[in-house]
N, C-alpha and C positions, 0 to 999 in steps of 0.2 A: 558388881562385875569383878567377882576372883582372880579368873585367869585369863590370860593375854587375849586381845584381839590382833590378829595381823590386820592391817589397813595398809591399800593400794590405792592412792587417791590420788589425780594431779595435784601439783603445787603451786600459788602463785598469788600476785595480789592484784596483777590488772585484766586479770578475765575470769568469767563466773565460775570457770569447773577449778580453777587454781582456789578464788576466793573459799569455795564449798568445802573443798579438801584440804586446807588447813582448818577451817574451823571446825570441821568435824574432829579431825586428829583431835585437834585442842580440846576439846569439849569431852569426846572419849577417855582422854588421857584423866581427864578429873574424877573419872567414874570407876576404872580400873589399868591397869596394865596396860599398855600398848607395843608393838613391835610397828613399827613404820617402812614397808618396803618404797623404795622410790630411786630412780637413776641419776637424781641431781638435788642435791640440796647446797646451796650457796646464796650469797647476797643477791646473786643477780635473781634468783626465785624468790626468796622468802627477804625483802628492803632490812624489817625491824631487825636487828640483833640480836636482842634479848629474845624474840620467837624465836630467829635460827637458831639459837642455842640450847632453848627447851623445845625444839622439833628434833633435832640433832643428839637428844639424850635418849630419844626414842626410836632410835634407828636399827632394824632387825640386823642380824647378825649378817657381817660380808657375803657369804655366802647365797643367801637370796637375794640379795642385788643387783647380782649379773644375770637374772633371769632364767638360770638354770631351774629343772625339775626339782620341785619339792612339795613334799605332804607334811602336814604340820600337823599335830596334837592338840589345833584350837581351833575356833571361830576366827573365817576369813572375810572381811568384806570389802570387795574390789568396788571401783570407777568401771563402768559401762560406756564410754565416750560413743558409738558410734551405733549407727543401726543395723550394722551386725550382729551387736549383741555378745560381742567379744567382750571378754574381761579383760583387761590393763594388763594381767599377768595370766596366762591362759595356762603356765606349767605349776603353778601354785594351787594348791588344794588343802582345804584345812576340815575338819570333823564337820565342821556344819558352813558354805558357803553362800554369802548374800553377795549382789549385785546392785548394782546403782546407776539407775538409766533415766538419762534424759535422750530425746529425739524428735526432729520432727516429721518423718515419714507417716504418712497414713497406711501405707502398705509397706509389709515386710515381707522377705524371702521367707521360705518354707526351712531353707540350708539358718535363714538367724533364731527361728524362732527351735531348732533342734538345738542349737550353739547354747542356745538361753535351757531349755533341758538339761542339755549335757552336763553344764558350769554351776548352776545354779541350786540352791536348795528352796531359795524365795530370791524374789528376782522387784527390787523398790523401783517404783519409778518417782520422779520429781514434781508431777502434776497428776491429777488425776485427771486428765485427759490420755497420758499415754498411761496408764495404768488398764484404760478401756482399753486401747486399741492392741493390747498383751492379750489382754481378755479374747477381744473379737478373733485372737489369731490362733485361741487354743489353749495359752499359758493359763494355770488356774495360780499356783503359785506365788502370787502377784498383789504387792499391799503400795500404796503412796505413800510418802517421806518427803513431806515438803520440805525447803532451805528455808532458813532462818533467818537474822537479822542480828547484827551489834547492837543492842541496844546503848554501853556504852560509846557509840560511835554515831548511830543513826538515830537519832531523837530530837526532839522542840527544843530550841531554847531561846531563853528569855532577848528577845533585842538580835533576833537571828540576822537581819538581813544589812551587811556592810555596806555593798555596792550598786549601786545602779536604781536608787531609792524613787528614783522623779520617771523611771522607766517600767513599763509593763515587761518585764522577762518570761521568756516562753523556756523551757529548757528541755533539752530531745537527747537519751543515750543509744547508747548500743553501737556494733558493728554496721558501718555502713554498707546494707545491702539490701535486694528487694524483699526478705524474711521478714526485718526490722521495719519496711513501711516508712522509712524518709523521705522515701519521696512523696506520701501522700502529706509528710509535716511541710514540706519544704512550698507545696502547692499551694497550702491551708495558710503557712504563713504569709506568702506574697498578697493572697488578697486582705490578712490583717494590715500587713504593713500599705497597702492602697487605704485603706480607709482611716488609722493613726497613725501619726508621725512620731508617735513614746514608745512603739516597742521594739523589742531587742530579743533576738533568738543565739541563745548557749547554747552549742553543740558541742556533743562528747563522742565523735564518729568515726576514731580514728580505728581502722582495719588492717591489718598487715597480711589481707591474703587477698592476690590480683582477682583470684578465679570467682571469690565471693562477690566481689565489689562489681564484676563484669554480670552479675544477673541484675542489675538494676537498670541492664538495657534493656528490659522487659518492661518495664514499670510501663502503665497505661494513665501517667500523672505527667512526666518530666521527659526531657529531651534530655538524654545518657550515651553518646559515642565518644568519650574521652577516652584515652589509650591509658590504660592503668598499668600497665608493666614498669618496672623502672621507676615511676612517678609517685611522689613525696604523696603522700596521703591528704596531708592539710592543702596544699596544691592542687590536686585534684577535686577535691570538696569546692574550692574557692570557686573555681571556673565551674561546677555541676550549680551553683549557687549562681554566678554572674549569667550562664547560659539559659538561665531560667526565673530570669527578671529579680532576684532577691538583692536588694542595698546592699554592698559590703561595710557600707557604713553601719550595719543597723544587726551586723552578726561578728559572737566572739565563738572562736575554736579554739578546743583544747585539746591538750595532746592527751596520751597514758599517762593516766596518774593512777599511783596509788589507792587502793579500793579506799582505804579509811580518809585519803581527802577529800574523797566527793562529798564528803556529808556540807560540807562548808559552801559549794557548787549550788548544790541542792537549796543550801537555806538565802539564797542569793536570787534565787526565781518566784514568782507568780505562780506559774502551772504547767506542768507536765505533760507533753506528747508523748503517748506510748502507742502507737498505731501496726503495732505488730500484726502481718499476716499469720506469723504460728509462735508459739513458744511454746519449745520442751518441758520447762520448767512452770517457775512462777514471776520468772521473767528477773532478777535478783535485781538490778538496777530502780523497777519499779518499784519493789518494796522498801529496798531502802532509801526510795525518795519519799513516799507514806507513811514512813516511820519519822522523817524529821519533818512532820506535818504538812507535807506539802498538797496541796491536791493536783490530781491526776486525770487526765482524758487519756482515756484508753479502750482496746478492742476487747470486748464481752466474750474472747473465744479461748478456745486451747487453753493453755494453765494460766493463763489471767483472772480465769473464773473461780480459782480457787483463792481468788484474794479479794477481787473487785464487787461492789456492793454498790448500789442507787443513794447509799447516806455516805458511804469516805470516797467517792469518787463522782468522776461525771462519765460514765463506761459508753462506750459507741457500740450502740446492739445494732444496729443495721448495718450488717455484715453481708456481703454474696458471695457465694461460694468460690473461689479462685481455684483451677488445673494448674497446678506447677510441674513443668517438662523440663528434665535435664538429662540429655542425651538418652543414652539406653534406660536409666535409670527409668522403675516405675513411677506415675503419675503423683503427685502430692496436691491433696486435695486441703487446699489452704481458706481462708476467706479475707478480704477485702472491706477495709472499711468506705464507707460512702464518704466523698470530699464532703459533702454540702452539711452532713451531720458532722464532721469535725470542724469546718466555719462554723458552727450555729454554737455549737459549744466553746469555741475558744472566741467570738463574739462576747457569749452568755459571762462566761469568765472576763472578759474586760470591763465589762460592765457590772459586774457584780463582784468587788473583790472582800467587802464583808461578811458574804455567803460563802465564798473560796474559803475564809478562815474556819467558818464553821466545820465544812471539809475536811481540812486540814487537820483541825483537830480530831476530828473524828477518824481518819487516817490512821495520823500515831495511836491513838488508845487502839483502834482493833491489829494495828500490828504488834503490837504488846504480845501477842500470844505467839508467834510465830518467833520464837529463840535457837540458837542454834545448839544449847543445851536441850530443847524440846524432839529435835532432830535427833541430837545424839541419843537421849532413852530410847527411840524409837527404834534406831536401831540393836542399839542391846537387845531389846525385846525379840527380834527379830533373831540373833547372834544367839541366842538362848537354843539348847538343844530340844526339839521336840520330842514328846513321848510318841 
């Protein structure tokens, strides 16, 4: 890679679209040139120093920063955030322009998918589930680019597990809301913890947005009329947990941390709840629990499937389709995992935890392939001008 790429990527280290776009930056940066447009680079985005400092050497000239109009003489490629289909910087145009979209509508406006024409020269999506549904709405343009994994961050190692040794740990991430499927973990584990007195559920659920957190009054799992405005998030969680018979003795929460301390999180559990109704992506959390050999129960749908396998995991295929209604917005046609098939597996899992290991391992080696170097050629390729 020659000559520069512009890159429009959020920044950050405690949520997936911040995690992707630094590590992409980073990974690019090692390939060729970079120009880094972005409205905020500081500690409070980017914790490491030593990254601020080599993200900060790469930073496009003042003038693209304020978001003013500009056509640039190279390969652009923007963050997608929404399903709109809007680019991060909609006045930036470079000789050949990519996109990078995650979402999880099933249905898109006719006005996003022209936006996605207009902006785009190829248009990645992060799973190859929305990569179809680009397809079903017209776009041809249209390749997958999955996210990556640290490997020196997220992997096995020897004598992994510190704390909670004499206990079965269950461990559940993501944003708490009804998308993520907590509450069909929180259901699942009440009736574990009815039947053993050793286990212990780790949640990582903390959300900083009310309106997300208020569709989980939907859930057809849990009883959810807590007033979430104003209310501390780990607070809120506690009572959705005591309202809904779960021991507070028998559950740890954790706030935002840092993407690269979860690895240690991770190697501290048994097995993974990922009961996701959709994911845009490949779900980032998931993988990099798979990567430090953990094994995983999770949903067989949306971009899960481009990870999950019957040998590194225990995948919940009995799925029914779920209508997701949000005001005017059109329909989002999600699916639902079955309670009784995530008891029978997180059952299966307690009782078999030298089968788990096999899992496990098998886990980490097939995430081995998913780098975020692997990501960045991908996009070069893409960044490349066509004949």
């Amino acid at each position: 890679m020659a000559e520069p790429v512009y890159v429009a990527l959020p920044l950050g280290t405690t949520h997936g679209w911040g995690v992707c776009g630094r590590y992409i930056t980073r990974e690019l940066a090692r390939l060729g040139p970079v120009c880094l447009v972005t409205d905020r680079l500081e500690a409070g985005v980017v914790s490491d120093e030593l990254e601020l400092a080599a993200l900060r050497g790469l930073m496009a000239p003042p003038e693209l920063q304020a978001g003013r109009a500009a056509d640039v003489e190279a390969p652009v490629l923007q963050g997608v955030p929404s399903p709109d289909l809007a680019p991060m910087r909609p006045r930036l145009r470079g000789r050949r322009n990519v996109g990078y979209a995650f979402f999880e509508n099933t249905a898109l406006a006719p006005s996003s998918i022209e936006t996605a024409r207009t902006h785009y020269d190829v248009l990645a999506a992060g799973s190859s589930w929305c990569s179809e549904i680009l397809r079903e709405h017209g776009l041809t343009d249209v390749r997958t680019v999955v996210q990556g994994v640290d490997p020196t961050v997220f992997r096995p190692v020897p004598g992994g597990r510190e704390f909670f040794g004499d206990r079965f740990v269950v461990f559940s991430g993501g944003k708490f809301e009804l998308r993520r499927g907590q509450d069909v973990v929180i259901a699942a584990f009440k009736v574990l913890q009815e039947r053993h007195e050793d286990v212990l559920l780790v949640t990582s659920w903390f959300n900083p947005s009310p309106a997300s957190m208020r569709s989980m009054r939907a859930s057809p799992h849990i009883h959810f009329d807590a007033p979430v405005n104003g209310v501390d998030c780990r607070t809120l969680i506690e009572g959705v947990l005591a309202a809904n018979g779960v021991d507070a003795t028998r559950v740890v929460h954790l706030g935002p941390l840092p993407n690269s301390m979860m690895a240690r999180v991770y190697r501290n559990s048994d097995v993974g709840l990922f009961a996701s109704r959709c994911e845009g992506g490949t779900n980032l959390v998931l993988m990099e629990y798979m990567a430090c050999g953990r094994p995983a129960i999770a949903t067989f749908g949306s971009g899960h499937k481009d990870v999950l396998t019957d040998e590194n995991s225990l995948p919940l295929r009995q799925l029914r389709q779920a209508t997701v209604r949000d005001g005017e917005e059109p329909p989002r046609i999600w699916h639902d995992a079955e309670l009784e098939d995530l008891v029978e597996k997180l059952e299966w899992a307690y009782r078999n935890r030298e089968r788990l290991a096999v899992i496990g391992a098998r886990a980490a080696q097939d995430l081995t392939r998913f780098t975020w170097a692997n990501t960045a050629r991908a996009f070069v390729e893409l960044l490349q001008p066509r004949d």
